[in-house]
C-alpha positions in Angstrom: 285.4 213.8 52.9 284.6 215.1 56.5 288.0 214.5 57.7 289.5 216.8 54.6 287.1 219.5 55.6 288.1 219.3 59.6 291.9 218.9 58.7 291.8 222.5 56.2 289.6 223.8 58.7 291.8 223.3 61.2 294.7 224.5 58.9 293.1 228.1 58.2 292.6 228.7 61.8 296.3 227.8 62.5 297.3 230.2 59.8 295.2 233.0 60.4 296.3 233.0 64.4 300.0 232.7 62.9 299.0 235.9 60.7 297.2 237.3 63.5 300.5 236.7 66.1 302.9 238.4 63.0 300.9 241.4 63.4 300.7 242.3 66.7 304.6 241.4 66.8 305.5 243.7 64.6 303.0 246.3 65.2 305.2 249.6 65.4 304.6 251.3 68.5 302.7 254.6 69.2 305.2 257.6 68.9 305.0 260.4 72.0 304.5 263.2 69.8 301.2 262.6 69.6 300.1 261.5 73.3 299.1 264.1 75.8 301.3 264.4 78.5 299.8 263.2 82.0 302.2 265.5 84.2 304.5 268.4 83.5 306.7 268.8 85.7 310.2 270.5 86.4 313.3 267.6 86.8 314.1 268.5 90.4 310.3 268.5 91.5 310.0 264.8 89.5 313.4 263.5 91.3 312.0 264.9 94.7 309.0 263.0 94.3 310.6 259.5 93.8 313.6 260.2 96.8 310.6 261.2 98.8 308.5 258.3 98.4 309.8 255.7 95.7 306.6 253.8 95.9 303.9 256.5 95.8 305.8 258.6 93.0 306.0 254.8 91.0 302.4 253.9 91.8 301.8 257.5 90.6 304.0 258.1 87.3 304.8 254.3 86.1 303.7 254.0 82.1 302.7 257.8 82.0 303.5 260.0 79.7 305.2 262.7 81.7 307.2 266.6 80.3 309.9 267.3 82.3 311.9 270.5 81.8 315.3 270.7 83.3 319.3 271.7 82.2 321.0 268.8 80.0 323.7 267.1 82.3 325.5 265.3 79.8 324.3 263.0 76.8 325.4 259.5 76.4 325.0 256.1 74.9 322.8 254.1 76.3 323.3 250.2 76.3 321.4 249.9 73.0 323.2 251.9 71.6 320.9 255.3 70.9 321.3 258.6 73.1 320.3 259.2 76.3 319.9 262.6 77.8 320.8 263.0 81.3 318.9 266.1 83.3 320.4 267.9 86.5 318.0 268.0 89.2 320.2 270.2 91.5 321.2 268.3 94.1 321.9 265.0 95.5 323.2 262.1 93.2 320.1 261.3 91.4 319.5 262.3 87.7 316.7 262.3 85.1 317.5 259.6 81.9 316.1 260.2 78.8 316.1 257.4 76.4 315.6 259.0 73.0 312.9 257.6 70.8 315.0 255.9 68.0 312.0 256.2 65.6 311.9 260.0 65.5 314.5 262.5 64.1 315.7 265.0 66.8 316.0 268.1 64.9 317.0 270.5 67.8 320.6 269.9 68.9 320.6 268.7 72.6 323.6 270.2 74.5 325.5 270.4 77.9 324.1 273.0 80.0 321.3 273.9 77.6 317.5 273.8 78.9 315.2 271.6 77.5 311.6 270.2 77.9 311.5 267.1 76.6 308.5 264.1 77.2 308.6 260.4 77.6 307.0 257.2 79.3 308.6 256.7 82.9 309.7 253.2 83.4 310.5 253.9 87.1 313.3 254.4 89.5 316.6 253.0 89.7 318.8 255.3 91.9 317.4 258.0 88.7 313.8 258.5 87.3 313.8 256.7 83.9 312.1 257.6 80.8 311.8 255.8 78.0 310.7 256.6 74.1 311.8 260.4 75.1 311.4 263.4 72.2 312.2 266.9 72.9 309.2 269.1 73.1 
């Protein structure tokens, strides 16, 4: 009798943690809309900050929601296949890449030459500033 109330013991707690571990898996993440941006800055002042001091300007802006406002390069696919908006930052090779936020619908049309403010999580630097889960503003 003992053993039967040990073993479904033990049975509910392993089902409830695999409940528990489904959730949080497939918890949807928060959208950017709604967070307050940390910085606002312009897309040549962000990319100056990173070719000045890649590891300040990462220490500084890594996982932070940050508006940037600068003129659409070019838009592309990125390798998952949603858009990514590329921002001039007037000089040197270095751009800003937006990753759109796949969960949102984009009502303004995003196109070459056009200025935009747009917001998103930097992810850091790789030869351009990164930002991830992006949504024009």
């Amino acid at each position: 009798m003992n053993r039967k109330i040990v073993l479904l013991l033990i049975a509910g707690i392993i089902v409830a943690l695999a409940a528990l571990g489904y959730y949080f898996y497939n918890k949807p993440t928060a959208s950017v809309i709604g967070m307050k941006s940390d910085f606002i800055k312009t897309a040549s002042e962000l990319y100056s900050e990173f070719e000045a001091n890649e590891q300040e300007a990462t220490q500084k802006y890594q996982n932070k929601v940050i508006e940037v406002t600068g003129v659409i390069d070019s838009i592309a696919q990125n390798e998952n296949g949603g858009k990514m908006v590329i921002l001039n930052t007037g000089g040197g090779m270095g751009s800003i890449n937006l990753d759109l936020d796949t969960s949102v619908v984009h009502k303004q049309t995003l196109e070459k030459g056009k200025e935009v403010t747009m917001k998103g999580i930097c992810s850091g630097y790789l030869l351009d500033v990164v930002l991830n889960r992006s949504v024009v503003k």
